[in-house]
Steps between C-alpha positions, in 0.01 A plus 500: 500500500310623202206238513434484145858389385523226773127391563488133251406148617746299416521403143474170290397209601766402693511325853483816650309683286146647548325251243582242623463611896184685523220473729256711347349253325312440779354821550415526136302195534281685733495768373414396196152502507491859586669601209247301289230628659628870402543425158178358437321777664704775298409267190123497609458839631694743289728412221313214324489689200902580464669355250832569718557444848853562657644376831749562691706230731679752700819355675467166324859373622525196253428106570142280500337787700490758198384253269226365692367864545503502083335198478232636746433776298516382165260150604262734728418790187451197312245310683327814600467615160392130375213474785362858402512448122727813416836549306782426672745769483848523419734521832807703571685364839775736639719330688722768729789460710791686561803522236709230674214253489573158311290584178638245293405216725165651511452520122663146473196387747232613270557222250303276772186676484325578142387848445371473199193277324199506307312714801778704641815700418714629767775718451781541831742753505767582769472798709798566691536831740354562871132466586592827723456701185338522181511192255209513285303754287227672660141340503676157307409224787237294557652274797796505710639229684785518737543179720772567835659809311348789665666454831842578333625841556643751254784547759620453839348770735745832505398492890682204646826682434509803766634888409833398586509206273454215773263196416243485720361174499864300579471186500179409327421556140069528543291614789550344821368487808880647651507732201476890616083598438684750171559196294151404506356801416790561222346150353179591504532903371701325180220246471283740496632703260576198251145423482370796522701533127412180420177526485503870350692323208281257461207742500608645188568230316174324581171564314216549688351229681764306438633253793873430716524177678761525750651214747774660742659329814322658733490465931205472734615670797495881521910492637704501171796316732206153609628336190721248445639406177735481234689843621499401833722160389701626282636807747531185721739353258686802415543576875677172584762534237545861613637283868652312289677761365406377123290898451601838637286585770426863292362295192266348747409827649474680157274264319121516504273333257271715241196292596164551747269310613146680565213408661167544348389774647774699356428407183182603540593818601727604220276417230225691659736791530662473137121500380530336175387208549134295712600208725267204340668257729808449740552214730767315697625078371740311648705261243593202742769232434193192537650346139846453746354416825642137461884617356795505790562788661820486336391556156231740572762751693788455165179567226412801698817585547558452088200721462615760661821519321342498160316889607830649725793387372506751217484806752710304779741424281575868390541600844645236671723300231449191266815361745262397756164454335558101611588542813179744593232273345632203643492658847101615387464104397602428895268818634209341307563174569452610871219716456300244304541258759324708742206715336326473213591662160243672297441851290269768592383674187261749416234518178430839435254607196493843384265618188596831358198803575348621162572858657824590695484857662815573707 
């Protein structure tokens, strides 16, 4: 699978398509205040007197979520430059995904928010290409935003297929606790090595002193395979129409997804490795469903369930067949029906803010 011709949310705005099914809105409106609280601080501490300032929305997918993190921006540089008395200056948002993103639906969605007026012009401009390389010129960025992108891989880990060609990880397509201890440290070694690049990237392209706010899934526990989630489900789903002999058992055992979920203290690590970049603040949230605490367990388990179409079917589909797209997320409807009825559903996320050293020696 060559993750950057089949890795899309689904397009449109469709009844299955990521617009209309996200959750993130949720974790955008907590993490919203972080990402104001960067902005005025670069505004305040070091780039008050630029008549440009460019961001970058890396991984913007398309939907309410991107535009709300360009209404941040463009409302919080205004206020902050009103309160302090100084110019306001003109903004340049980069909005990045990769090629098969739905950019016209994106640019359609900017006609609800005004960029330009008497105190403000902002210019946006599509970026498409992988965050896992260069996008931007050097020393060009001011802020970069990247909001449950990161966690994507550049490509399924070479490991979980052995020497002899055999897939290691049969059955399961992510970590699990009945996975062989290889897959685990194949996930992490490519995580590793995607941000690692990342944030190299990003270290070139970013002036000095310049700020990345960064929201990944993340875990709390130290085992990679203590999680339970969306993979976890879905390999669920794709399992039972393997008995029912709707899937080959070898397109099971040959799939894995191009996606990891850290814990902090990995994070940590790798950007204190890489080098490029001070930690100003990193800490754990959990987005719970409280606004659907009252709705039937019913209709909870089929919108999760239409969620997690809108991000997977794209890369399911290639593998697996449009014939029985139906079929697999109405069996993940029934899984999270069940599951809802018996724990609580909620995100664990991580805020991570990284300001760029004046001086990078490596």
């Amino acid at each position: 699978m060559d993750v950057k011709e089949v890795l899309r949310m689904n397009r449109g705005v469709a009844d299955n398509s990521y617009a209309q099914n996200t959750f993130t809105q949720k974790v955008n409106a907590i993490t919203k205040p972080l990402l104001e609280n960067t902005i005025r601080g670069l505004v305040l501490k070091n780039f008050r007197s630029y008549d440009l300032l460019n961001v970058a929305d890396l991984g913007c997918a398309t939907g309410p979520n991107t535009i709300s993190v360009i209404s941040t921006v463009v409302d919080t540089v205004k206020k902050t430059c009103q309160e302090i008395n100084c110019s306001t200056p003109e903004l340049q948002i980069y909005l990045n995904d990769l090629v098969g993103n739905d950019f016209n639906s994106l640019f359609n969605d900017l006609s609800r928010i005004p960029l330009h007026d008497e105190d403000m012009s902002c210019f946006v401009m599509g970026a498409p290409g992988s965050f896992h390389g260069r996008l931007f010129p050097r020393n060009s960025l001011h802020l970069v935003h990247s909001s449950y992108g990161v966690h994507w891989l550049s490509q399924v880990p070479r490991e979980l297929i052995s020497k002899q060609g055999l897939p290691l990880n049969r059955g399961k397509i992510y970590i699990s606790k009945t996975s062989p201890p290889i897959v685990s440290k194949a996930y992490l070694s490519q995580f590793r090595k995607d941000f690692t690049l990342f944030l190299s990237c990003r270290s070139e392209e970013m002036v000095p002193e310049s700020c990345a706010v960064l929201i990944l899934h993340c875990r709390e526990s130290a085992n990679p395979w203590e999680f339970r989630g969306a993979w976890e489900h879905l390999a669920q789903a794709i399992s039972d129409l393997v008995s029912e002999g709707l899937i080959e058992e070898e397109k099971l055992d040959t799939f894995n997804v191009p996606y990891y979920i850290s814990s902090k203290e990995e994070i940590i690590d790798i950007v204190e490795r890489e080098g490029s970049f001070t930690i100003e603040l990193i800490e754990t949230f959990t987005a719970d469903d409280s606004k659907e605490q009252d709705e039937d367990i019913k209709s909870k388990g089929q919108k999760m369930a239409k969620n997690m179409r809108s991000f997977t079917e794209p890369m399911i589909s290639h593998h697996f067949g449009n014939a029985i797209m139906d079929k697999l997320y109405d069996r993940v409807s029934c899984i999270l029906i069940e599951f809802a009825a018996k724990e609580s559903t909620h995100r664990t996320g991580i805020k991570v803010v990284l300001r760029r050293k004046a001086a990078i020696s490596k």
